[in-house]
C-alpha positions as CSV (number, residue, x, y, z in Angstrom):
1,X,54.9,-32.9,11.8
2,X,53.4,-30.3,14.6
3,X,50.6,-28.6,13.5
4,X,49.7,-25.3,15.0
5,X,47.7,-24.4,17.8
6,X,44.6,-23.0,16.7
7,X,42.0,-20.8,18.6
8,X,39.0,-22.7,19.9
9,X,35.7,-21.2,18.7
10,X,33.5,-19.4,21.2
11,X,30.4,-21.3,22.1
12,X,27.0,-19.4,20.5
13,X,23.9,-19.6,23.2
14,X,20.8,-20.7,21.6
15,X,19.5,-17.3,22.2
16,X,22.1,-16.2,20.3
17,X,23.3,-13.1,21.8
18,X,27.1,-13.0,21.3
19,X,29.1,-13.5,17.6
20,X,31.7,-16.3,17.6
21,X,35.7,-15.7,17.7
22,X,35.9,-17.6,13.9
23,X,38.9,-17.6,12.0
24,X,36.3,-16.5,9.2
25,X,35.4,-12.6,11.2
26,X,32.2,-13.3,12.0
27,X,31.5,-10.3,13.2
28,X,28.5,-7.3,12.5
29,X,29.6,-6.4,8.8
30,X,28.3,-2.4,9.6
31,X,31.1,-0.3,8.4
32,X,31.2,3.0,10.3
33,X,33.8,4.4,8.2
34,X,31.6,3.9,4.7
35,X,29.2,7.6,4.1
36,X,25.6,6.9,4.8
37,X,24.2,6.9,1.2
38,X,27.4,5.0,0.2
39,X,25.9,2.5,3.2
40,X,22.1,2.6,2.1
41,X,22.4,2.3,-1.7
42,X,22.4,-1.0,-2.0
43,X,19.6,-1.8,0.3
44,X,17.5,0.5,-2.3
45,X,18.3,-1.0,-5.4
46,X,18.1,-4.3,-3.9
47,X,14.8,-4.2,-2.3
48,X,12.9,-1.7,-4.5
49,X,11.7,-3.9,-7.1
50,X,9.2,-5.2,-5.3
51,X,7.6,-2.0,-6.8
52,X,7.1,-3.8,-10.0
53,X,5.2,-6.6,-8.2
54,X,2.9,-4.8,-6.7
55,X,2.6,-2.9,-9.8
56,X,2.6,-5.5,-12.5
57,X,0.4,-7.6,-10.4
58,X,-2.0,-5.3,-9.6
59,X,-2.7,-3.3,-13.4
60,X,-3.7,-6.4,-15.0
61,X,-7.0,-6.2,-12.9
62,X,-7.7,-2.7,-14.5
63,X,-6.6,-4.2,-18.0
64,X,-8.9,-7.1,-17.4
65,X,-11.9,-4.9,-16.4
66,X,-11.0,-2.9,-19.5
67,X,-10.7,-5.6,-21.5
68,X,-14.5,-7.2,-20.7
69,X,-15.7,-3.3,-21.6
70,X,-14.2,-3.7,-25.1
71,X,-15.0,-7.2,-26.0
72,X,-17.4,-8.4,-24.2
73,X,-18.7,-12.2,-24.2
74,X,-16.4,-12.6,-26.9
75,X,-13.4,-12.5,-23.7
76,X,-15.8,-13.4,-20.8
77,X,-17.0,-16.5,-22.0
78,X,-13.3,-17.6,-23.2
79,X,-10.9,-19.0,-20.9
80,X,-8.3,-16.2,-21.9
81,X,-10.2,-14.0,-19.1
82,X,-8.8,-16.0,-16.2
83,X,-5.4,-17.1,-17.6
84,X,-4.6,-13.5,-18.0
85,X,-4.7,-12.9,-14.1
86,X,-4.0,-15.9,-13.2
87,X,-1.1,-16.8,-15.0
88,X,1.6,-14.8,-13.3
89,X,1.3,-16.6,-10.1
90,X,2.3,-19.6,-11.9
91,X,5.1,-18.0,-13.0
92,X,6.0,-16.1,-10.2
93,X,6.4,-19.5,-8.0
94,X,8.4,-20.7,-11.1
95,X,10.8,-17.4,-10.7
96,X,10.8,-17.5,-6.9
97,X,12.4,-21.6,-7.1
98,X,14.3,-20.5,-10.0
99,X,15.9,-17.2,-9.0
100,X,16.4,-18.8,-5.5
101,X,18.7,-21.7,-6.4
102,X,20.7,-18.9,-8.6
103,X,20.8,-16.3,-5.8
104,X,22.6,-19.1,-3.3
105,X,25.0,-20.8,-5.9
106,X,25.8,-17.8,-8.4
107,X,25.2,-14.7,-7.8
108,X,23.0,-12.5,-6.1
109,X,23.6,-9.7,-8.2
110,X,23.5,-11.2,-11.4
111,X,20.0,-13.2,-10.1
112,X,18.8,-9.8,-9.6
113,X,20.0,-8.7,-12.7
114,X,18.5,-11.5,-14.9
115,X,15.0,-10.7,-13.0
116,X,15.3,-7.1,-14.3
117,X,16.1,-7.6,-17.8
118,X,12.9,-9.9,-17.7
119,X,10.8,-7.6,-16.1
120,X,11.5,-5.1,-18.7
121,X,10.8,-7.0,-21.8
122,X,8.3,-9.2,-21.2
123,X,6.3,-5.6,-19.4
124,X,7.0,-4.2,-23.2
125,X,6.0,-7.7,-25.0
126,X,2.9,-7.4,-22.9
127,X,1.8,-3.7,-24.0
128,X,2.5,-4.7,-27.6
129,X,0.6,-8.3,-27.7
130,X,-0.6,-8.8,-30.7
131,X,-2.2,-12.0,-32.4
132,X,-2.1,-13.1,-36.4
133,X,-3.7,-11.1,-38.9
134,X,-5.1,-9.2,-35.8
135,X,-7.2,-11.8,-34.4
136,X,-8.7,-11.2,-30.8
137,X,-7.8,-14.9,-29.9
138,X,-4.2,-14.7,-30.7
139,X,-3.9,-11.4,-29.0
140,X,-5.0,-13.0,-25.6
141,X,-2.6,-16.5,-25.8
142,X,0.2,-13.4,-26.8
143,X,-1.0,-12.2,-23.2
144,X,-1.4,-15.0,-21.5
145,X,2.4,-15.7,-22.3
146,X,3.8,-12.8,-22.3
147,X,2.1,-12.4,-18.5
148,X,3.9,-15.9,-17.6
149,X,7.2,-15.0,-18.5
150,X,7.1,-11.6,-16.8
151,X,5.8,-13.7,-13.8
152,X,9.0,-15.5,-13.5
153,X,10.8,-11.8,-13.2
154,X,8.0,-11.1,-10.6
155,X,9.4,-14.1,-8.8
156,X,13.1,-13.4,-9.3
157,X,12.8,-10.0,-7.4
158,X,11.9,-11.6,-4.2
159,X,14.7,-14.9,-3.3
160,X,17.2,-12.3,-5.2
161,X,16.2,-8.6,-4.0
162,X,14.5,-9.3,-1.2
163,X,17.3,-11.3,0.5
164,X,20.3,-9.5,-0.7
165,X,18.4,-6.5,0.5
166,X,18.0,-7.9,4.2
167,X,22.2,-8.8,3.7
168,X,22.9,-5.3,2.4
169,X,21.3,-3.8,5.5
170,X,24.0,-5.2,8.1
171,X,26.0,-2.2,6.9
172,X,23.0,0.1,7.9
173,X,23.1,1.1,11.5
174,X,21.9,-0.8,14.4
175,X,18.2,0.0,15.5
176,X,17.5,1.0,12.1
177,X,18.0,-2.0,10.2
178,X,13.9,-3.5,10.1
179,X,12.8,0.0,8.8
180,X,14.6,0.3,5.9
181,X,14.4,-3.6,4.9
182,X,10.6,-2.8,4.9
183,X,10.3,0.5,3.1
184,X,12.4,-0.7,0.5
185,X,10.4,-4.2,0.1
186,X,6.9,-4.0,1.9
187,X,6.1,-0.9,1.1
188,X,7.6,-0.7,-2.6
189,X,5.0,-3.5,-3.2
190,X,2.4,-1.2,-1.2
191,X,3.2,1.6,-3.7
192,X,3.1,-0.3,-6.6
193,X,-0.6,-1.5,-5.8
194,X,-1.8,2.3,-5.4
195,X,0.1,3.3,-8.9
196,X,-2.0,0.2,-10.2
197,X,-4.8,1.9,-10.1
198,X,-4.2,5.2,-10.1
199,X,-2.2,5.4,-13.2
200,X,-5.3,3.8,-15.5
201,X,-7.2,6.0,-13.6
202,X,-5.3,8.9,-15.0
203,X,-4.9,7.4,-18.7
204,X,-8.6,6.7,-19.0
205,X,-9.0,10.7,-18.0
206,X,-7.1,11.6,-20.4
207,X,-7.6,9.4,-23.6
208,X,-11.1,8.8,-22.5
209,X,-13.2,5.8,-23.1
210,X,-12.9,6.1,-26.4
211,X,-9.6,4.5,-26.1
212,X,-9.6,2.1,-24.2
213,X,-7.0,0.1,-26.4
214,X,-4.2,2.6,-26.0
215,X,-5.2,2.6,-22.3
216,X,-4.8,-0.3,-21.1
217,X,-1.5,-0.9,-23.5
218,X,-0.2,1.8,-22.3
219,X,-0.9,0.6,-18.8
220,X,0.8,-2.4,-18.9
221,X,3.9,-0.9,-20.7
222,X,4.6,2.2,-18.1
223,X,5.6,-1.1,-15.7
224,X,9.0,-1.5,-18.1
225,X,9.9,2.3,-16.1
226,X,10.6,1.0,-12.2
227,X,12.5,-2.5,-13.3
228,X,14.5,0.3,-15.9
229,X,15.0,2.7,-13.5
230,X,17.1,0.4,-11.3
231,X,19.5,-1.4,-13.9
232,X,22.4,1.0,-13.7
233,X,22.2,1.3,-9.4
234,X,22.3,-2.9,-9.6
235,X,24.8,-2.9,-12.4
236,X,26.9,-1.2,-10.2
237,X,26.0,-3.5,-7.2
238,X,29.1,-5.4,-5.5
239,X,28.3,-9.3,-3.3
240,X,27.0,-8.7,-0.1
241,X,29.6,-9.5,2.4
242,X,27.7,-11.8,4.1
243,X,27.1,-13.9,0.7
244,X,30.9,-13.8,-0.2
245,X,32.0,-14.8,3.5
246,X,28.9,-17.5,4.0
247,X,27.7,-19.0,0.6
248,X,28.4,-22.3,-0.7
249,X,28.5,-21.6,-4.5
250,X,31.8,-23.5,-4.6
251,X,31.1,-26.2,-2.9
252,X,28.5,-29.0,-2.6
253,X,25.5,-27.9,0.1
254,X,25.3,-30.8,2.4
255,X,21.2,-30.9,2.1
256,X,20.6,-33.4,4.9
257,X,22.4,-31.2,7.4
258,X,20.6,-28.1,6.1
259,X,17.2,-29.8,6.6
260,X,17.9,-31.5,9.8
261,X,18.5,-28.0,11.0
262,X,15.6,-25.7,9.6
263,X,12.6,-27.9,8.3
264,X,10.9,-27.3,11.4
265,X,11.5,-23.0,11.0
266,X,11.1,-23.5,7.9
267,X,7.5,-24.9,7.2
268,X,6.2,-22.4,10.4
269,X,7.3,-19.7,8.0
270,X,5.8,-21.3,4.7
271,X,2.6,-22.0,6.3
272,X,2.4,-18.5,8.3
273,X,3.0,-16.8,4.9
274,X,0.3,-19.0,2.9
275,X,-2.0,-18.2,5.5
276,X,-1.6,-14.8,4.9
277,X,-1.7,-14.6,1.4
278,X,-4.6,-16.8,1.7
279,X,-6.9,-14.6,3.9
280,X,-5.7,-11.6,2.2
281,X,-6.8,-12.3,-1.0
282,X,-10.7,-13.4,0.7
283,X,-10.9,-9.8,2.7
284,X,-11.0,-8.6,-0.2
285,X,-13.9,-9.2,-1.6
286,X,-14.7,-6.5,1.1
287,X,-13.8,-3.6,-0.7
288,X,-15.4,-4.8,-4.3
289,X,-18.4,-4.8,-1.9
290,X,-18.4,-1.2,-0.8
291,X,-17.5,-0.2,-4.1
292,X,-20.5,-1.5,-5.9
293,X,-22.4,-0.1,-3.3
294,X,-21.0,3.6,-3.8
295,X,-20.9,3.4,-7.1
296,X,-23.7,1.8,-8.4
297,X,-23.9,-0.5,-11.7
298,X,-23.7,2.4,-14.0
299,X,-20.4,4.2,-13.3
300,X,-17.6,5.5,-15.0
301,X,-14.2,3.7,-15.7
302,X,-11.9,6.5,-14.2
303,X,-14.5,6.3,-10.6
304,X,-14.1,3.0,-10.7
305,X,-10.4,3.1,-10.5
306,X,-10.4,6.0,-8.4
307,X,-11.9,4.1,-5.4
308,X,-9.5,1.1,-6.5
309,X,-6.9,3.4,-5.7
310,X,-8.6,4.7,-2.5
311,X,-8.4,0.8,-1.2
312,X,-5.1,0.5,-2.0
313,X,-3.9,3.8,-0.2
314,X,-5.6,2.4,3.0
315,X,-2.2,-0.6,3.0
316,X,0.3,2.5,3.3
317,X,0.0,3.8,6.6
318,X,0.1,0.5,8.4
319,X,3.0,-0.8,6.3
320,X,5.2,2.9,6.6
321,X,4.0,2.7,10.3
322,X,4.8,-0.9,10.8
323,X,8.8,-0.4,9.5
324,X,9.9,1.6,12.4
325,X,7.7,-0.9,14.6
326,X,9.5,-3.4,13.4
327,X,12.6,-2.1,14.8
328,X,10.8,-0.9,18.1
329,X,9.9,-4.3,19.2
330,X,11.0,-6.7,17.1
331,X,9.6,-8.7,13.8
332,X,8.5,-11.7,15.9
333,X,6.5,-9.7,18.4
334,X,5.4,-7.5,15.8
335,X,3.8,-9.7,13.5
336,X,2.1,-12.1,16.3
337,X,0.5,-8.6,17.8
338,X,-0.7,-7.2,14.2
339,X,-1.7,-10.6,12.8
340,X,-4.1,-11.1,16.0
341,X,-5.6,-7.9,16.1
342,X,-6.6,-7.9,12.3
343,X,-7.8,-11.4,12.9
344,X,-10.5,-9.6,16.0
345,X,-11.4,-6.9,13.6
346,X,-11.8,-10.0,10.5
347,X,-14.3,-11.3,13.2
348,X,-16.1,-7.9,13.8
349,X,-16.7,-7.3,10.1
350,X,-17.8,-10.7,9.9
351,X,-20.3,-10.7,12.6
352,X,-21.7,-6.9,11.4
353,X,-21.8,-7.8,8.5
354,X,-25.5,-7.3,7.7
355,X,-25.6,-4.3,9.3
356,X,-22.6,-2.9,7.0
357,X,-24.0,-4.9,4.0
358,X,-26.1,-1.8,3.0
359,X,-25.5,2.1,1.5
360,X,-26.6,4.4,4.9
361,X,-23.8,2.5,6.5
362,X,-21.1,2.6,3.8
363,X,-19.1,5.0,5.6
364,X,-18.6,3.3,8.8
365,X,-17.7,-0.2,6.3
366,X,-14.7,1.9,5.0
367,X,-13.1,3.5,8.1
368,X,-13.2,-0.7,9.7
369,X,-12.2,-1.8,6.8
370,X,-9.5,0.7,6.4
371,X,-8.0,-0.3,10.5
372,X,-8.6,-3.9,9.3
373,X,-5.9,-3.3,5.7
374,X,-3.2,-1.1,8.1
375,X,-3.1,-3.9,10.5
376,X,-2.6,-6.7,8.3
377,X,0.4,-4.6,7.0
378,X,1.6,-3.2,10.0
379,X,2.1,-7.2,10.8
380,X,2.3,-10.4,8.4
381,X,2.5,-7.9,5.3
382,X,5.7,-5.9,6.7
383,X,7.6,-8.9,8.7
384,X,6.9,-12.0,7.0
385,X,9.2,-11.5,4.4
386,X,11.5,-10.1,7.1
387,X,11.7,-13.0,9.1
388,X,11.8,-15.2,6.0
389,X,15.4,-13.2,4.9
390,X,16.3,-13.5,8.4
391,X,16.1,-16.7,10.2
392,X,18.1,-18.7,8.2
393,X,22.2,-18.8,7.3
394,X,23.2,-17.0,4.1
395,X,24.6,-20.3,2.3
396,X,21.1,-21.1,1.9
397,X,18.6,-18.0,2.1
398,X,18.1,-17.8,-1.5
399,X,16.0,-21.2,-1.5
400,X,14.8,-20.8,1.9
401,X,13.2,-17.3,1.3
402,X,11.8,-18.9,-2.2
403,X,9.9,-22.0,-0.8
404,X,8.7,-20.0,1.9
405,X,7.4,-16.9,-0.9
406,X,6.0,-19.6,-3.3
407,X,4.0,-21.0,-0.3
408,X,2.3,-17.8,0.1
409,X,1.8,-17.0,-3.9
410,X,0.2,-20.9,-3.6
411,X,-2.1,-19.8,-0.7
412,X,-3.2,-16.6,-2.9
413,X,-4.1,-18.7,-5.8
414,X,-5.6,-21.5,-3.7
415,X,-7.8,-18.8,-2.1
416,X,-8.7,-17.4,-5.0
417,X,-10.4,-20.4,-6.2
418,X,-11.4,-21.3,-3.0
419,X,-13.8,-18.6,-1.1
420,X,-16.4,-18.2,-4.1
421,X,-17.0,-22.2,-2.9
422,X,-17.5,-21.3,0.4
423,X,-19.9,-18.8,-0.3
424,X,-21.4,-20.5,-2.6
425,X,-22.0,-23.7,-0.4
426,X,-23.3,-21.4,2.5
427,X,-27.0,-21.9,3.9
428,X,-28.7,-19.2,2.1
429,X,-26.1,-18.8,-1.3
430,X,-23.8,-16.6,-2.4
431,X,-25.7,-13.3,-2.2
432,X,-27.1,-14.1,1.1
433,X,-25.5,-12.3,4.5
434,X,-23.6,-15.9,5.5
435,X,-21.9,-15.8,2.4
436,X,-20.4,-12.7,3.0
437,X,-19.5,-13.9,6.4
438,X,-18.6,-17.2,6.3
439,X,-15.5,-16.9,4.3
440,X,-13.9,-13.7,6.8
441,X,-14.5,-16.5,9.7
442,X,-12.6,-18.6,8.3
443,X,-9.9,-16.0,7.4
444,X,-10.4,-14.1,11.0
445,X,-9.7,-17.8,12.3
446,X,-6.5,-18.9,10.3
447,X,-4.8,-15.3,11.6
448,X,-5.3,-16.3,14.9
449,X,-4.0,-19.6,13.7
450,X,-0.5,-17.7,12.5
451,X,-0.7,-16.0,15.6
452,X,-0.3,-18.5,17.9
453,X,2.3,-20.1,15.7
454,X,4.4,-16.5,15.2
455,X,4.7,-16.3,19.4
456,X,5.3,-20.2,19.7
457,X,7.6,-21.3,17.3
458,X,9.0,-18.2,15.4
459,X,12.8,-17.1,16.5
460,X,13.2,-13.6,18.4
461,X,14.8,-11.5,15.6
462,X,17.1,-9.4,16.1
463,X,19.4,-6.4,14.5
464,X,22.4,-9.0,14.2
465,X,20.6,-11.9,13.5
466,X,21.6,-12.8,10.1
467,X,25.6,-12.8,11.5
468,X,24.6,-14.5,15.0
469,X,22.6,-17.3,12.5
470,X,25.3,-18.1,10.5
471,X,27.4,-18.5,13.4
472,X,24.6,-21.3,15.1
473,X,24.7,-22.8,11.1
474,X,28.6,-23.2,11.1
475,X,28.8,-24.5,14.4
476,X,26.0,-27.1,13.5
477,X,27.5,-28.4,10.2
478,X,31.1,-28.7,12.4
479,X,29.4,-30.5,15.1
480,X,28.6,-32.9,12.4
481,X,31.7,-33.3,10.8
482,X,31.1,-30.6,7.9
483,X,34.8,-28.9,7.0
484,X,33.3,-25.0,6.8
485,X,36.6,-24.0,5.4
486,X,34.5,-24.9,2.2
487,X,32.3,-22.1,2.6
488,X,32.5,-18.2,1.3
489,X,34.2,-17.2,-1.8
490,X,37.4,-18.1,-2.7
491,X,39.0,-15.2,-0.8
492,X,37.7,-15.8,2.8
493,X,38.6,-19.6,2.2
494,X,42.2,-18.8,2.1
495,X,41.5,-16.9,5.6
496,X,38.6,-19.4,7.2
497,X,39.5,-21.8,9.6
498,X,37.2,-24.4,10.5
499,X,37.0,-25.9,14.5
500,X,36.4,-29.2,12.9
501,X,38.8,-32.2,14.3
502,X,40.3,-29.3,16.5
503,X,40.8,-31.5,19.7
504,X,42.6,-34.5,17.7
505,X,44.9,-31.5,16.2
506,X,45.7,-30.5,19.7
507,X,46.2,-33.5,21.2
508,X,49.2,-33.9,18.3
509,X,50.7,-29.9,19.5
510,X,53.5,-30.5,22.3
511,X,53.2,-28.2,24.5
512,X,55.1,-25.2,24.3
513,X,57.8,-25.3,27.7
514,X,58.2,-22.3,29.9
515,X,61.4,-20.7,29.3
């Protein structure tokens, strides 16, 4: 039997700067013909529930500053205080691993659907906790759960929104594609932060302190609104092509090949991330600084917010900034450029900081610390994530983007826990000027550190990366034997053709004779 000649595929430079002839169109998936909200919908209601990360994250610090004022030792001294905050980056790296293996061999839609749902009731469950008989102990473990389960929605948002927001942008016009992958991710999370503080800011004006109960209840159930606010746009959500033409949810993912090909990109972006995340979380111990210093011991709840929400505003410009950026010069260059220069400025405050360490100076301590937020944003905090839901193939960017986002939640967490040892173990104690500094060295250091590894070993990133990468992936997995006729959903397998055994099938094709 003859078979019939088939087209060869087109080879792929490593640089990646032409798409393949494939049988399977892989080709830009922009559609010119599709109206430009119809186009930038689903990059919206995809990407913008980060919101309730930054959000739900960034209340319970209010609730637990709240909560010390109206119990006292009786939730200091228990180990309920640090559970409560601590608990939903546990169960945000849960989500993240979870939600990732769904988004890459279900659905992305209904991944991002399940992650809603959650964040709605368990932000409810959380404003209602309640314990037995009203018990103050019972009403804390309700918390403490209650904030674990919602963590696990936390962590659903990013493998499932975060990269089927990166896929939905292909159909976004070329140039513009970084910008609105970052304001509808980065700075939804930037937002979210600011309403953190600002909206228990606003409750405490207007219940008082009298009320502190139906404050910070209150504050923890207003963060059921963004997750609810999106569940008809993502109802109405349809695959991303590149997930119905690319995924492998109906076959079996041939894991040796996928690690042989992207351990190496892999772990640079894990540990780039958990660096970040990691000195992030030490800087600020900056701003509860300046704040004590302004405010003095005996302040008000609602100033005490206020200027919470004053250091949160200082990450918006630098993120909104760093979006277009991003498309300006490229994620890669971008980040390594940011990352560095907030790394120099980490060093400054570090080195002045016993001249800043006082009140006549407070004002100069907020305008560096204010360059120092923006840059970190307008680098690591808008194009890490980027280059996570970008430098891989879509069979498998669920699980890559979730190992690589639990990395940095784990570097958070570790360095959490970990700075209050270095200042404590420095020369002269905690309270002393090298512990303040010690811990921004060694933060200024480990962004100079991801620096060097963003402009050594991260891929250039381009508009049509996530196409040109699933090209390099197919062409990788048929150089190894891999049938990618396997791939996509059941509709582009009828039409893929795979370049696998292609040269034995021609050597069986007479060839045709000249009439």
């Amino acid at each position: 039997m003859k078979l019939p000649m088939r087209r060869k595929r087109k080879d792929v430079s490593p640089a990646g700067d032409s798409t393949a002839e494939y049988g399977h169109d892989a080709v830009p998936v922009d559609n010119p013909h599709k109206g430009r909200w119809e186009r930038s919908w689903p990059t919206i209601a995809c990407g913008a529930g980060l919101f309730s990360d930054g959000y739900l994250n960034g209340v319970i610090g209010q609730v637990n500053t709240i909560l010390k004022q109206l119990y006292g030792k009786a939730y200091t001294n228990s180990p309920a205080q640090s559970n409560v905050t601590a608990i939903t980056f546990a169960g945000t790296v849960v989500g993240q691993l979870f939600f990732g293996y769904v988004s890459d061999h279900y659905s992305r839609k209904w991944a991002l659907m399940a992650s809603t749902i959650i964040l709605i009731i368990f932000a409810i469950l959380s404003a209602g906790s309640y314990g037995a008989g009203g018990s103050l102990g019972g009403m804390l473990a309700a918390l403490t759960a209650w904030r674990f389960l919602l963590g696990i929605g936390i962590g659903g948002e990013y493998p499932a929104g975060s990269v089927a927001c990166a896929e939905s942008t292909g159909e976004l016009k070329s140039g513009h594609r970084n910008r609105w992958f970052i304001m509808f991710t980065n700075v939804q999370i930037d937002a979210g932060s600011i309403l953190s503080t600002l909206v228990p800011m606003i409750l405490v004006l207007i219940c008082t302190e009298d009320h502190l109960r139906l404050v910070w209840r209150l504050s923890l159930g207003l963060g059921a609104i963004p997750p609810l606010s999106l569940l008809y746009l993502r109802l109405k959500l349809e695959e991303p092509e590149e997930f119905k033409r690319e995924s492998m949810k109906n076959t079996k993912t041939p894991w040796m090949l996928v690690l042989r090909f992207y351990w190496l990109r892999l772990s640079v972006v894990s540990l780039i991330w958990f660096i970040y995340d990691f000195s992030a979380y030490s800087f600020s111990i900056y701003s509860t600084q300046w704040i004590s210093i302004i405010l003095g011991e005996d302040t008000s709840l609602w100033k005490s917010f206020g200027w919470g929400t004053l250091v949160n505003a200082f990450y918006l410009p630098g993120a909104m900034a760093g979006a277009f950026i991003s498309d300006w010069i490229g994620p890669r260059r971008a980040l390594y450029i940011f990352v560095f220069l907030q790394g120099c400025v980490g060093f400054l405050m570090a080195g002045l900081y016993g001249i800043l360490d006082k009140p006549a100076n407070v004002a100069g301590f907020v305008v560096i610390y204010g360059i120092f937020l923006s840059l970190g944003e307008a680098g690591p905090g808008d194009n890490i994530g980027l280059v996570a839901s970008k430098s891989s193939a879509t069979a498998i960017r669920g699980q890559y983007y979730a190992i690589a986002a639990a990395c940095g939640k784990i570097g958070a967490f570790v360095g959490t826990y970990l700075f209050p040892i270095i200042q404590k173990n420095a020369p002269d104690g905690t309270d002393s000027v090298r512990g303040g500094q010690d811990p921004f060295f060694v933060s200024s250091s480990l962004c100079i550190f991801s620096a060097a590894l963003a402009y050594f070993m991260l891929p250039h990133i381009g508009q049509d990366t996530i196409t040109l990468e699933d090209v390099k992936f197919r062409e990788y997995l048929e150089s190894k034997g891999w049938d990618t006729r396997q791939m996509g959903s059941k509709e582009f397998q009828m039409r893929s053709e795979s370049s696998v055994d292609v040269m034995n099938e021609e050597q069986t094709v007479e060839p045709v004779k000249k009439v």
